[in-house]
Biopython code that builds the backbone (N, CA, C, O; Angstrom):
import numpy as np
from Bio.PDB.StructureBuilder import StructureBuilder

atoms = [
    (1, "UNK", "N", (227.200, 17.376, 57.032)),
    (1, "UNK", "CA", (227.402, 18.207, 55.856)),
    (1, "UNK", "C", (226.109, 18.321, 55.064)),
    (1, "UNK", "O", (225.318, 17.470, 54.658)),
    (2, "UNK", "N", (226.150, 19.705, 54.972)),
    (2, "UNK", "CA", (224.657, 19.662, 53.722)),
    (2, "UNK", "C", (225.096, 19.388, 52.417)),
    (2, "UNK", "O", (226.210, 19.780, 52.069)),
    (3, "UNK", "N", (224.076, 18.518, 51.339)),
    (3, "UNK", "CA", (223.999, 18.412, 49.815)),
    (3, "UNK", "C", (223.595, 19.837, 49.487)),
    (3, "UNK", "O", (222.984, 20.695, 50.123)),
    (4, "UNK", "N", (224.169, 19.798, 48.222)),
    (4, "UNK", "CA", (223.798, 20.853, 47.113)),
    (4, "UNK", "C", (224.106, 20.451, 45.819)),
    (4, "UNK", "O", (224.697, 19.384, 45.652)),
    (5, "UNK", "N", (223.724, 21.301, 44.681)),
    (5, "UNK", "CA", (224.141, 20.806, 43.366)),
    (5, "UNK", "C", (224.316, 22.160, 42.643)),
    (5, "UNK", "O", (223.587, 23.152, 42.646)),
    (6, "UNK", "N", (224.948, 22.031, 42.309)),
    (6, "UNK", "CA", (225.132, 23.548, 41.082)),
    (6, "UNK", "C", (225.086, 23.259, 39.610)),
    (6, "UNK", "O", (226.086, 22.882, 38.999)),
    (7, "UNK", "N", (223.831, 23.452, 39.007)),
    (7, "UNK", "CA", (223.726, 23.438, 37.908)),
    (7, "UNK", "C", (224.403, 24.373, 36.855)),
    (7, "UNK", "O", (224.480, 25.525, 37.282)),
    (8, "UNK", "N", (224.851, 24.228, 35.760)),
    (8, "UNK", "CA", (225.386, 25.206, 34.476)),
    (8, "UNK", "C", (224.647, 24.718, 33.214)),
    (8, "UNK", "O", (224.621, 23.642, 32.615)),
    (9, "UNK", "N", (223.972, 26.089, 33.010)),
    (9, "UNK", "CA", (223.147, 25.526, 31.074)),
    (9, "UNK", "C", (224.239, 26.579, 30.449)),
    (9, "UNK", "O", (224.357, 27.760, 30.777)),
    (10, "UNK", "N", (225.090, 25.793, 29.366)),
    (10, "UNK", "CA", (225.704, 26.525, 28.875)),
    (10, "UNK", "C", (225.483, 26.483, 27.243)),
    (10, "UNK", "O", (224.598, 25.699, 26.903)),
    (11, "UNK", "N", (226.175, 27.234, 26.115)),
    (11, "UNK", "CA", (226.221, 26.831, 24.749)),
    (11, "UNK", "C", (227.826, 27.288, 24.298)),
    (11, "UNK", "O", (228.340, 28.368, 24.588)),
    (12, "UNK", "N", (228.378, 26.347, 23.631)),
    (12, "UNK", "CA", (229.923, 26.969, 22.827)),
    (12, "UNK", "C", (229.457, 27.950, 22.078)),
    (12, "UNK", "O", (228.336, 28.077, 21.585)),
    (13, "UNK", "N", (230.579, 28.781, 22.011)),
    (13, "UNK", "CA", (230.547, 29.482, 20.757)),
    (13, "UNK", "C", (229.834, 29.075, 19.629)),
    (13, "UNK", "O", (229.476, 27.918, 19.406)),
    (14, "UNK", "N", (229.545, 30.487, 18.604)),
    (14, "UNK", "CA", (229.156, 29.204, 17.409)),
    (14, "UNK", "C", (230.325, 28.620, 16.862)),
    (14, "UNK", "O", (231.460, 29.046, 17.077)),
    (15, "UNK", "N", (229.986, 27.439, 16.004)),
    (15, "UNK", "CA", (231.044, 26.517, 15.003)),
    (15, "UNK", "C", (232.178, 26.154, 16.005)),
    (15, "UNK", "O", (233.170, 25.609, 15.520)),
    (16, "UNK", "N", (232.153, 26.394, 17.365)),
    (16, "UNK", "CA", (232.845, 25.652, 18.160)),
    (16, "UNK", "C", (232.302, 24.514, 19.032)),
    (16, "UNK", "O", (232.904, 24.319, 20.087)),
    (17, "UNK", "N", (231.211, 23.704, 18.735)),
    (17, "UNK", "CA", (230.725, 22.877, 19.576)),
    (17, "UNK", "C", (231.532, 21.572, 20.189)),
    (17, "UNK", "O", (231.529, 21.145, 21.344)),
    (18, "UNK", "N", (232.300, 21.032, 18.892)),
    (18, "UNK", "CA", (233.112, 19.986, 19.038)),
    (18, "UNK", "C", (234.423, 20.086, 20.090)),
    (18, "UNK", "O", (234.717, 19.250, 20.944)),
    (19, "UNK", "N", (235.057, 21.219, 19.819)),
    (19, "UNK", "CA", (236.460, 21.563, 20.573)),
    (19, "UNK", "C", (235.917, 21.842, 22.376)),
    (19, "UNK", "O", (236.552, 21.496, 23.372)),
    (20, "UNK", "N", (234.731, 22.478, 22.344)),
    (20, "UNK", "CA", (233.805, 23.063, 23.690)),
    (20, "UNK", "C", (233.435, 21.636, 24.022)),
    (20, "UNK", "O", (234.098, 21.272, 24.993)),
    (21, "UNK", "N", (232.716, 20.798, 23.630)),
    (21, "UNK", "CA", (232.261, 18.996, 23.570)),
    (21, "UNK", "C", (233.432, 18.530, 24.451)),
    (21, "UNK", "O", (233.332, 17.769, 25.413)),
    (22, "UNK", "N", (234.704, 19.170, 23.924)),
    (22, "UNK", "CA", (236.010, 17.852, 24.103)),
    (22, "UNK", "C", (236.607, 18.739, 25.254)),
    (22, "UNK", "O", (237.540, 18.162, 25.814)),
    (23, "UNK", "N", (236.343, 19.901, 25.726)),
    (23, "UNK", "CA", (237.040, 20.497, 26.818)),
    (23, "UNK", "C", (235.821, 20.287, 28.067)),
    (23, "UNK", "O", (236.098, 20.358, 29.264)),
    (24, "UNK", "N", (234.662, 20.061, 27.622)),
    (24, "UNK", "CA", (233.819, 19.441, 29.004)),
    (24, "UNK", "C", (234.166, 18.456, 29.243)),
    (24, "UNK", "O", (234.709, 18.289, 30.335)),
    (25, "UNK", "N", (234.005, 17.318, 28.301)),
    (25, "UNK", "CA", (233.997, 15.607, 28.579)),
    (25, "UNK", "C", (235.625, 15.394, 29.130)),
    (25, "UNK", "O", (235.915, 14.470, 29.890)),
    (26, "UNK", "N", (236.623, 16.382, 28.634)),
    (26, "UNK", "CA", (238.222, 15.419, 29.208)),
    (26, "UNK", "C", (238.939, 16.841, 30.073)),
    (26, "UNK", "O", (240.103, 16.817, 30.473)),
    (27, "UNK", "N", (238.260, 17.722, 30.212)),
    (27, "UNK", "CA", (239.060, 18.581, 31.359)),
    (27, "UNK", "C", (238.531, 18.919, 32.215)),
    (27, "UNK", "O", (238.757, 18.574, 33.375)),
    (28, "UNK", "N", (237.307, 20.037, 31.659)),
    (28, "UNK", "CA", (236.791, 20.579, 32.971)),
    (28, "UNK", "C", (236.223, 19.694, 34.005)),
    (28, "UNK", "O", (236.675, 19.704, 35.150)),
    (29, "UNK", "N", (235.327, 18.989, 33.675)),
    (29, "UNK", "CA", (234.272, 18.283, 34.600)),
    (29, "UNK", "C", (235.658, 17.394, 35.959)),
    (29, "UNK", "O", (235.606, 17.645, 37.163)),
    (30, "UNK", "N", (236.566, 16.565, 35.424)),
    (30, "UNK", "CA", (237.754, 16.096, 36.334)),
    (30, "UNK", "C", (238.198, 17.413, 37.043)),
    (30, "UNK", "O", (237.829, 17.539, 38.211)),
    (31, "UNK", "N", (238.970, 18.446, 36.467)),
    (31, "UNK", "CA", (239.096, 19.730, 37.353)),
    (31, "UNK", "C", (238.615, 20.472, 38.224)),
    (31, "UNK", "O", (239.248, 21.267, 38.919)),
    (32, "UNK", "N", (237.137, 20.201, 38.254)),
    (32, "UNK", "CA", (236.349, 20.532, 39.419)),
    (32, "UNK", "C", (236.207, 19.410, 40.332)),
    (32, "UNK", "O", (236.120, 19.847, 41.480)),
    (33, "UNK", "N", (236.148, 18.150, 40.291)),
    (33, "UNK", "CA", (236.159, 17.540, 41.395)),
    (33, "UNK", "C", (237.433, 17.342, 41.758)),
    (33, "UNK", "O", (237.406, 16.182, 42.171)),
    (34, "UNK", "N", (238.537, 17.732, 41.869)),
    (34, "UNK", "CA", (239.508, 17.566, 42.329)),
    (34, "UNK", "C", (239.336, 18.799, 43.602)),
    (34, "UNK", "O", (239.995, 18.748, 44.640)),
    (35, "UNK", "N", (238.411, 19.800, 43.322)),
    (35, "UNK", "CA", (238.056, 20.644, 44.700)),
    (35, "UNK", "C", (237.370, 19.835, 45.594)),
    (35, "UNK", "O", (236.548, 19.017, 45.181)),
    (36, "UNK", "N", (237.665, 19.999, 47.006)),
    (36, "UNK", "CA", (237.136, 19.146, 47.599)),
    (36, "UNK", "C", (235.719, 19.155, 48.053)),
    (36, "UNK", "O", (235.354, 18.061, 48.482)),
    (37, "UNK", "N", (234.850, 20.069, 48.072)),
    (37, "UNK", "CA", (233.437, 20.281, 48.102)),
    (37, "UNK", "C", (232.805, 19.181, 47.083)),
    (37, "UNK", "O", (231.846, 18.420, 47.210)),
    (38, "UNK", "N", (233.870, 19.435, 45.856)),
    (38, "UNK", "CA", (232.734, 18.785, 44.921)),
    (38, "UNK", "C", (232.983, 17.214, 44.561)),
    (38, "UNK", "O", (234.019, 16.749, 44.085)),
    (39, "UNK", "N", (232.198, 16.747, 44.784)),
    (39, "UNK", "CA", (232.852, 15.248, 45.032)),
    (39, "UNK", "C", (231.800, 14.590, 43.267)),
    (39, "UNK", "O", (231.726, 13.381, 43.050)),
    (40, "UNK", "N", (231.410, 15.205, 42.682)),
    (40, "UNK", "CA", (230.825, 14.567, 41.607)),
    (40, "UNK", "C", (230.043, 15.727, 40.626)),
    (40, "UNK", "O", (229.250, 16.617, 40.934)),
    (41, "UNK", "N", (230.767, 15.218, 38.971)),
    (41, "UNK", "CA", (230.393, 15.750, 37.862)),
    (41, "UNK", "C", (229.596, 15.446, 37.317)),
    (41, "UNK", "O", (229.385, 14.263, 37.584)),
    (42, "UNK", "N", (228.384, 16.103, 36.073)),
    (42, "UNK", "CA", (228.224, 15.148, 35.335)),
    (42, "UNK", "C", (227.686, 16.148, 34.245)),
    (42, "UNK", "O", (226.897, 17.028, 34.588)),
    (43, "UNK", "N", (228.268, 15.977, 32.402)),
    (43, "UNK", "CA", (227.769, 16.408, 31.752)),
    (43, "UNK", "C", (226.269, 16.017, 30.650)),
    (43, "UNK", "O", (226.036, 14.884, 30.229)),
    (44, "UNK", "N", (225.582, 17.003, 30.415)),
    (44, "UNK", "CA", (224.102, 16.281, 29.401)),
    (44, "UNK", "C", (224.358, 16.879, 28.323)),
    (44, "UNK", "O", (225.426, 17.490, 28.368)),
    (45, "UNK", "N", (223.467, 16.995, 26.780)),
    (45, "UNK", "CA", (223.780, 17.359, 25.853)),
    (45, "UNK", "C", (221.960, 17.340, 25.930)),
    (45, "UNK", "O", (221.286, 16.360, 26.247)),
    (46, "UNK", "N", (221.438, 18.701, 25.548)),
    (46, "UNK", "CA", (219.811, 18.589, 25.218)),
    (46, "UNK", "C", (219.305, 17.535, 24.276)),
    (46, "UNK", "O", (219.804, 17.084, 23.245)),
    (47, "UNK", "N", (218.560, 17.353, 24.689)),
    (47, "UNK", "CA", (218.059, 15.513, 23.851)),
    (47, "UNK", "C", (216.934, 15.763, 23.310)),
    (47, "UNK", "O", (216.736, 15.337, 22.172)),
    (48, "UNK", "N", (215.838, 16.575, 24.048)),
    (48, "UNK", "CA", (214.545, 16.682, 23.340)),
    (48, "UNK", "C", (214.004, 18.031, 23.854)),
    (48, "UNK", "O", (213.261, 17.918, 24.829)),
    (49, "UNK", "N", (214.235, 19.373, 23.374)),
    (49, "UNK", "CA", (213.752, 20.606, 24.014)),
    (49, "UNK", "C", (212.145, 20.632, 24.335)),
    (49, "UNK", "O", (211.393, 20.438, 23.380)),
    (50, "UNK", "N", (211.591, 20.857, 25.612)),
    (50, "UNK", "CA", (210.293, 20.952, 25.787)),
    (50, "UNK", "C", (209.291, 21.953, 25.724)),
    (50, "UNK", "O", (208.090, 21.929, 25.992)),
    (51, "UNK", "N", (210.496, 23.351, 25.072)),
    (51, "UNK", "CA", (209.605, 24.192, 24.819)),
    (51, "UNK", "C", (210.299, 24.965, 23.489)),
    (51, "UNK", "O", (211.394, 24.620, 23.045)),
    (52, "UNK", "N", (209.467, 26.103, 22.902)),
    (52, "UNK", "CA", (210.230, 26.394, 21.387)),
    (52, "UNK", "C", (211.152, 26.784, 21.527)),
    (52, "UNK", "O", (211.826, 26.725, 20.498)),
    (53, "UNK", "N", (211.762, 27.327, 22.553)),
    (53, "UNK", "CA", (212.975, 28.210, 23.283)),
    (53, "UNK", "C", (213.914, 27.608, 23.969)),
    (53, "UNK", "O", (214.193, 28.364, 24.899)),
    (54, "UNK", "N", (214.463, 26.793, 24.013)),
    (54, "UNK", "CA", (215.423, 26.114, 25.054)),
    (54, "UNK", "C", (216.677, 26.645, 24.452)),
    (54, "UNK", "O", (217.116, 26.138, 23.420)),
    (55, "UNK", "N", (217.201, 27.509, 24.962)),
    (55, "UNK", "CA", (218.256, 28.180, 24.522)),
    (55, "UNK", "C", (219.730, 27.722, 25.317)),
    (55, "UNK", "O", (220.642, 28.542, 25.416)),
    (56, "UNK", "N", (219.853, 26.354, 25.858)),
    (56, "UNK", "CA", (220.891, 26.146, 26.176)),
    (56, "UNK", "C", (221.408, 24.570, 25.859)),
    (56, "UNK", "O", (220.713, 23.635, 26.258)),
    (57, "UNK", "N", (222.593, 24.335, 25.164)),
    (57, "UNK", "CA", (222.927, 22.868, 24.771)),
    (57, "UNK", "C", (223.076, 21.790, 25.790)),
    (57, "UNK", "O", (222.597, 20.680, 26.022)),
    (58, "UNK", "N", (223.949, 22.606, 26.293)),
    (58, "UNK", "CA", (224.808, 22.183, 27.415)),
    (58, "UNK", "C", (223.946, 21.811, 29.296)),
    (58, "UNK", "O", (223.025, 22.549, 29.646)),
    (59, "UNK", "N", (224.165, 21.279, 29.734)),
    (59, "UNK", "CA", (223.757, 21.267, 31.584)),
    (59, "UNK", "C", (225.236, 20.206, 32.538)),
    (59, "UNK", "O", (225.684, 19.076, 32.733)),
    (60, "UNK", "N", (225.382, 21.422, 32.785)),
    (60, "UNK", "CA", (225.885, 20.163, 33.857)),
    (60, "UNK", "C", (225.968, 20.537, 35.335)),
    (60, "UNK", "O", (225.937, 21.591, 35.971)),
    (61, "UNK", "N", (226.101, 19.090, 35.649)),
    (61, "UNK", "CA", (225.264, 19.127, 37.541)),
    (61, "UNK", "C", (226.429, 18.525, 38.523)),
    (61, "UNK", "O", (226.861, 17.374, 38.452)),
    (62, "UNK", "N", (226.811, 19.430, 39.361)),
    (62, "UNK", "CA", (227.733, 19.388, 40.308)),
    (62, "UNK", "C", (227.459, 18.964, 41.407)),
    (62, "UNK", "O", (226.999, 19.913, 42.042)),
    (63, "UNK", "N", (227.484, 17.570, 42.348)),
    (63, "UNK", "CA", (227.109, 17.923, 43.340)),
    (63, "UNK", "C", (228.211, 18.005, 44.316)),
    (63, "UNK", "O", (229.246, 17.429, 43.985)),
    (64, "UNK", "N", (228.190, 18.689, 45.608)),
    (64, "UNK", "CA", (228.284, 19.152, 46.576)),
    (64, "UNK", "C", (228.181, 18.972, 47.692)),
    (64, "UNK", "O", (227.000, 19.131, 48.003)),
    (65, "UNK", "N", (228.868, 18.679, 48.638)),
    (65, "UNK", "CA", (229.132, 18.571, 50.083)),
    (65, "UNK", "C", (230.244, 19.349, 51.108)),
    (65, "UNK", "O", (231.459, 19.250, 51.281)),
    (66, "UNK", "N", (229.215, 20.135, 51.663)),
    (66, "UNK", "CA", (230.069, 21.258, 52.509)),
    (66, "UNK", "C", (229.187, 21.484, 53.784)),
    (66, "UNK", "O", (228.100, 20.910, 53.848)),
    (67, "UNK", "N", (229.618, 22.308, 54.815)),
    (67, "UNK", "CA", (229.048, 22.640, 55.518)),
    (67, "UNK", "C", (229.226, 24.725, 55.834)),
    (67, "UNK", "O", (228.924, 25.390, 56.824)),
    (68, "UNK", "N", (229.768, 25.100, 54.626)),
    (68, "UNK", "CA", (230.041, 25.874, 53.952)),
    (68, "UNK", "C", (230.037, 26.483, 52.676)),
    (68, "UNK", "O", (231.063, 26.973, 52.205)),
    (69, "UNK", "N", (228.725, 26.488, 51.961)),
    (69, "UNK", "CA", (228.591, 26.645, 50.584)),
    (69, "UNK", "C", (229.342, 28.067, 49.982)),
    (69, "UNK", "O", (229.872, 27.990, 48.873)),
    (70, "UNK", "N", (229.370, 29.009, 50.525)),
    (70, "UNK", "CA", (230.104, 30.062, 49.912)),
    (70, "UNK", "C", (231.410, 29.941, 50.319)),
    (70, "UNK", "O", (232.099, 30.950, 50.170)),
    (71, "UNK", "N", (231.978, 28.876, 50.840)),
    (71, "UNK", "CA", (233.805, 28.888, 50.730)),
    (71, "UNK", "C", (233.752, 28.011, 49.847)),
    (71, "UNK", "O", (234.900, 28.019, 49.402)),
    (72, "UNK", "N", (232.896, 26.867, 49.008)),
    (72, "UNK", "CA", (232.800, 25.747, 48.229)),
    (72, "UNK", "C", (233.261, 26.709, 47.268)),
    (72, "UNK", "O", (234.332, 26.605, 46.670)),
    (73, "UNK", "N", (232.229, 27.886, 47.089)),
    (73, "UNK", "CA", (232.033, 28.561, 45.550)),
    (73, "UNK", "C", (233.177, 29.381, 45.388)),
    (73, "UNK", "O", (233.452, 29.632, 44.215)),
    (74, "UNK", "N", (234.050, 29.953, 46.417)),
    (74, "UNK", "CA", (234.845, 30.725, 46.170)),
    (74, "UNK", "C", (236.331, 29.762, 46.176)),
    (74, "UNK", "O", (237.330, 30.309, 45.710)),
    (75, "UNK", "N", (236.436, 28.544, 46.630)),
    (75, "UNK", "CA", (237.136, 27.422, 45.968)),
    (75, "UNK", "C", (237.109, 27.516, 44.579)),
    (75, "UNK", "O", (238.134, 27.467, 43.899)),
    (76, "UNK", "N", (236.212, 27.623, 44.214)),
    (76, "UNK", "CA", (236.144, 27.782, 42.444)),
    (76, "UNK", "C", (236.540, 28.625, 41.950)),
    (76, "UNK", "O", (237.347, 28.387, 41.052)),
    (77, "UNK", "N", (236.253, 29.841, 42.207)),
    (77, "UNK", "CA", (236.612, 31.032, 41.249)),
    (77, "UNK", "C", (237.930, 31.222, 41.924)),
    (77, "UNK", "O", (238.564, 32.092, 41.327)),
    (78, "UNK", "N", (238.582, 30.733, 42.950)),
    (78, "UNK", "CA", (239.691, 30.978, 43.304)),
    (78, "UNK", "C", (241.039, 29.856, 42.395)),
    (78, "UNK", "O", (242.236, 30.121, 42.274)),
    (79, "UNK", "N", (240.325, 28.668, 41.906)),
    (79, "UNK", "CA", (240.945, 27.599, 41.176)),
    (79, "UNK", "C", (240.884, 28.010, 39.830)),
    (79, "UNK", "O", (241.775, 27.664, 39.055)),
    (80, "UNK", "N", (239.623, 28.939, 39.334)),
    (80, "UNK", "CA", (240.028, 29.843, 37.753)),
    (80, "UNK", "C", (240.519, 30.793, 37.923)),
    (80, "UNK", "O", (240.955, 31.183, 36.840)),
    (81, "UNK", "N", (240.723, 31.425, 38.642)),
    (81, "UNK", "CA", (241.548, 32.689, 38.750)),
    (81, "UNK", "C", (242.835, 32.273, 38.781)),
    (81, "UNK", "O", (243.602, 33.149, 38.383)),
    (82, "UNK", "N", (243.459, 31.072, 39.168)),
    (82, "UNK", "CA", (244.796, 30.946, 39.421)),
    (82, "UNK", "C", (245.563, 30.323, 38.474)),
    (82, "UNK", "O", (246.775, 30.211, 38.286)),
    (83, "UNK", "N", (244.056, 29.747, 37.635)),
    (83, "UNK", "CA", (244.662, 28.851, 36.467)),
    (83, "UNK", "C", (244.654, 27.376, 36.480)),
    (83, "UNK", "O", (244.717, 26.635, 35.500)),
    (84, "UNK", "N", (244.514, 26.845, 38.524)),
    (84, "UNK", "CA", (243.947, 25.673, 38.080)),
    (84, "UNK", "C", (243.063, 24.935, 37.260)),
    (84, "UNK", "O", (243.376, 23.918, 36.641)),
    (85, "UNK", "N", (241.804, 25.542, 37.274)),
    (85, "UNK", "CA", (240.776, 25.399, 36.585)),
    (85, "UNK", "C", (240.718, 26.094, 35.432)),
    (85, "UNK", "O", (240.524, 27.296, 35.615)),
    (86, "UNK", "N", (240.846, 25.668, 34.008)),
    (86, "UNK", "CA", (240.977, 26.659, 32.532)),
    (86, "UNK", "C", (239.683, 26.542, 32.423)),
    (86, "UNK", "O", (238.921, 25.621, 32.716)),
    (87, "UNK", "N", (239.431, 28.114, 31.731)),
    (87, "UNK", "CA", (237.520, 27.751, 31.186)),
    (87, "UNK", "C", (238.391, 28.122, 30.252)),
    (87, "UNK", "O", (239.406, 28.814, 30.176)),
    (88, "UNK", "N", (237.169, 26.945, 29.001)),
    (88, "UNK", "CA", (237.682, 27.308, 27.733)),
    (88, "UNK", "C", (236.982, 28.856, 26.562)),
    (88, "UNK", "O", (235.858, 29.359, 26.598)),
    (89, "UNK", "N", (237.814, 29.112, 25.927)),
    (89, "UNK", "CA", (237.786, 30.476, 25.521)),
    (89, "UNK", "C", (236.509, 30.081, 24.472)),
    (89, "UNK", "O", (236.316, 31.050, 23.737)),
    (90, "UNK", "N", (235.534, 28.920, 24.154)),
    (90, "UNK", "CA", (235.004, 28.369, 23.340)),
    (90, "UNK", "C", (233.647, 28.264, 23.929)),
    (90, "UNK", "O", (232.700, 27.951, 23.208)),
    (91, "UNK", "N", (233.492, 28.508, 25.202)),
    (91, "UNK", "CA", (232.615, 28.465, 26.024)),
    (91, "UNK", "C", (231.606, 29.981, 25.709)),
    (91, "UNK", "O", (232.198, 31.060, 25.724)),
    (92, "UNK", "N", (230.553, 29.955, 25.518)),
    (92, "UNK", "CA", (230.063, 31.543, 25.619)),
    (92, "UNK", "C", (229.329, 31.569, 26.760)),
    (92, "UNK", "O", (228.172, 31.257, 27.039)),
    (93, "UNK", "N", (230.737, 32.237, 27.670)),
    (93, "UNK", "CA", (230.371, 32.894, 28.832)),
    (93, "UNK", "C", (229.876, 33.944, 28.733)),
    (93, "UNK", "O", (230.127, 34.702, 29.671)),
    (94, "UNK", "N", (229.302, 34.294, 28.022)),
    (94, "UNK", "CA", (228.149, 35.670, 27.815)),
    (94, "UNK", "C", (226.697, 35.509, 28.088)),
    (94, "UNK", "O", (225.850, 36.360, 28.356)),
    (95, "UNK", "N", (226.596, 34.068, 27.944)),
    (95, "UNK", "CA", (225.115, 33.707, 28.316)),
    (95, "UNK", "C", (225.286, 32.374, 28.958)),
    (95, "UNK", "O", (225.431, 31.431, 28.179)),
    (96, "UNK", "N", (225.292, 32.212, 29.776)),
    (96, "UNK", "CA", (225.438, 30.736, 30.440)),
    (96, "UNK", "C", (224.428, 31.497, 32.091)),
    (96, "UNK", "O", (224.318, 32.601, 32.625)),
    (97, "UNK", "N", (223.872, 30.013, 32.339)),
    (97, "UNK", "CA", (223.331, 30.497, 33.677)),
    (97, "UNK", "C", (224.035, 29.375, 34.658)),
    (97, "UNK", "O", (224.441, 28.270, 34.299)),
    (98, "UNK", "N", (224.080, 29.955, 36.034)),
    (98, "UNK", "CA", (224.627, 28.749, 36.690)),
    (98, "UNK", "C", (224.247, 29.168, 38.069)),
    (98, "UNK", "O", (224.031, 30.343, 38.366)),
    (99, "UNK", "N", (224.193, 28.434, 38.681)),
    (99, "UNK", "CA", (222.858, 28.236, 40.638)),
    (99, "UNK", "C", (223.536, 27.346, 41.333)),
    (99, "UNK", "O", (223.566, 26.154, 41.030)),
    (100, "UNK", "N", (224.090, 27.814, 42.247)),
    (100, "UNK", "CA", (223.973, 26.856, 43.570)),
    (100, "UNK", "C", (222.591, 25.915, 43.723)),
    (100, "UNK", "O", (221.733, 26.683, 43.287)),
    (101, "UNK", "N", (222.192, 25.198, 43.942)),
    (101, "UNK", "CA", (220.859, 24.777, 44.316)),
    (101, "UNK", "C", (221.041, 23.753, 46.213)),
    (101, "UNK", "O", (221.756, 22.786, 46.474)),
    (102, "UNK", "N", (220.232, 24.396, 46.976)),
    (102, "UNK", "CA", (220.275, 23.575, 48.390)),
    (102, "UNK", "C", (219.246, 22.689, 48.106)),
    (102, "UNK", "O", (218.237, 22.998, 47.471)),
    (103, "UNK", "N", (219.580, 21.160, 48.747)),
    (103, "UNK", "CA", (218.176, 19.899, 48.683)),
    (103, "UNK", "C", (217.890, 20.123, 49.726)),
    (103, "UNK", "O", (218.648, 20.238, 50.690)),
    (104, "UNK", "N", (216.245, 20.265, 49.685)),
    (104, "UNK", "CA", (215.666, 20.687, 50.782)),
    (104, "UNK", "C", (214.450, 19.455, 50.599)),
    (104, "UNK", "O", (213.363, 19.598, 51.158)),
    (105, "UNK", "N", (214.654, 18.638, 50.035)),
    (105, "UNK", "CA", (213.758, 17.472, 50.241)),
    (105, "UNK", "C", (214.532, 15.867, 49.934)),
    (105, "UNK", "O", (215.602, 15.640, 49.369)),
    (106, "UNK", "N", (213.421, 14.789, 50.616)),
    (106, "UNK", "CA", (214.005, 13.253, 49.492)),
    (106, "UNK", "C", (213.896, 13.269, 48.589)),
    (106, "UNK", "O", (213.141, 13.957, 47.900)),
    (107, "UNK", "N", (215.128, 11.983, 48.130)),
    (107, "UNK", "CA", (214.945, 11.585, 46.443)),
    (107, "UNK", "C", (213.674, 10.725, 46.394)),
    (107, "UNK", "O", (213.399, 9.960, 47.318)),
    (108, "UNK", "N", (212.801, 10.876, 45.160)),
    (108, "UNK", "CA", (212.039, 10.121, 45.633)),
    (108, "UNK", "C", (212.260, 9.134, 44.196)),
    (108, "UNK", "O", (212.759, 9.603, 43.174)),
    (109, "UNK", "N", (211.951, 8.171, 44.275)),
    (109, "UNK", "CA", (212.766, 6.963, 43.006)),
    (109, "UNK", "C", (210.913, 6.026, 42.454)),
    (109, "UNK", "O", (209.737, 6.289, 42.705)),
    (110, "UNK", "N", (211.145, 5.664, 42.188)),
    (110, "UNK", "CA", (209.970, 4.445, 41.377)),
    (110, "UNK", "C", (209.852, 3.167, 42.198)),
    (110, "UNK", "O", (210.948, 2.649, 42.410)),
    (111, "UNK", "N", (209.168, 2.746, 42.536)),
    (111, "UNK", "CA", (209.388, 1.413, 43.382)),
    (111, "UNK", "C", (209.484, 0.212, 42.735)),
    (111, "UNK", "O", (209.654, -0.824, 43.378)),
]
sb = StructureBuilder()
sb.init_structure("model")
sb.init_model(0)
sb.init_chain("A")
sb.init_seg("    ")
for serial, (resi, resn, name, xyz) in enumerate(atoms, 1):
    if name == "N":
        sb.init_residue(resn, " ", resi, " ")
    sb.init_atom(name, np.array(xyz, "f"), 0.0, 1.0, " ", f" {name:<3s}", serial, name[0])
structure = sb.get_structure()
C-alpha cells in the first residue's frame, strides 16, 4: 500500500471559532478515520505565522493508506454526501485549501 497525507488549512467563520474548535477536536477528525483508507487524524491551531499573510488557523493532516487514492477520496465525499460525515456549517468552506499529498521520500528524524 502506498502512504499519503491530505492536508486541510482551514478558518471558522468569523465569531465562530470556538463551536468550529469543538466540531474538529470531538467529531470530525474520529469521523474520518472510521473510513478505512484513513487510519490517522490530527488537528494544529497556527502557533507562530512565518509570514505577514498566513491566512489560515486551522491544518489538519490525514494520513492515508491505499493502494487506490482516488477511491480513498471519493470514500469521503461519498461519507458527506450521505451524511455520515457532517461538515460543520461554521467551517468557511469558501476558502479552505485541501491536497492529497503522495510520500515520495524518508522520514528523516534527528539522531
Amino acid at each position: 500500500m502506498a502512504a499519503y497525507k491530505m492536508v486541510v488549512l482551514s478558518n471558522p467563520k468569523p465569531g465562530k471559532y470556538e463551536v468550529c474548535d469543538r466540531w474538529y477536536r470531538q467529531t470530525h477528525l474520529d469521523d474520518v478515520v472510521k473510513l478505512p483508507s484513513f487510519i490517522a487524524a490530527q488537528r494544529f491551531t497556527l502557533a507562530h505565522p512565518m509570514a505577514q499573510n498566513a491566512p489560515y488557523q486551522f491544518m489538519a493532516v490525514y494520513d492515508i493508506e491505499t493502494d487506490d487514492v482516488e477511491r480513498s477520496f471519493n470514500e469521503l465525499v461519498q461519507a458527506s454526501e450521505a451524511g455520515r460525515m457532517v461538515i460543520s456549517d461554521d467551517l468557511d468552506r469558501d476558502n479552505l485549501y485541501a491536497a492529497i499529498y503522495a510520500c515520495d521520500g524518508r522520514l528523516v528524524k534527528q539522531l
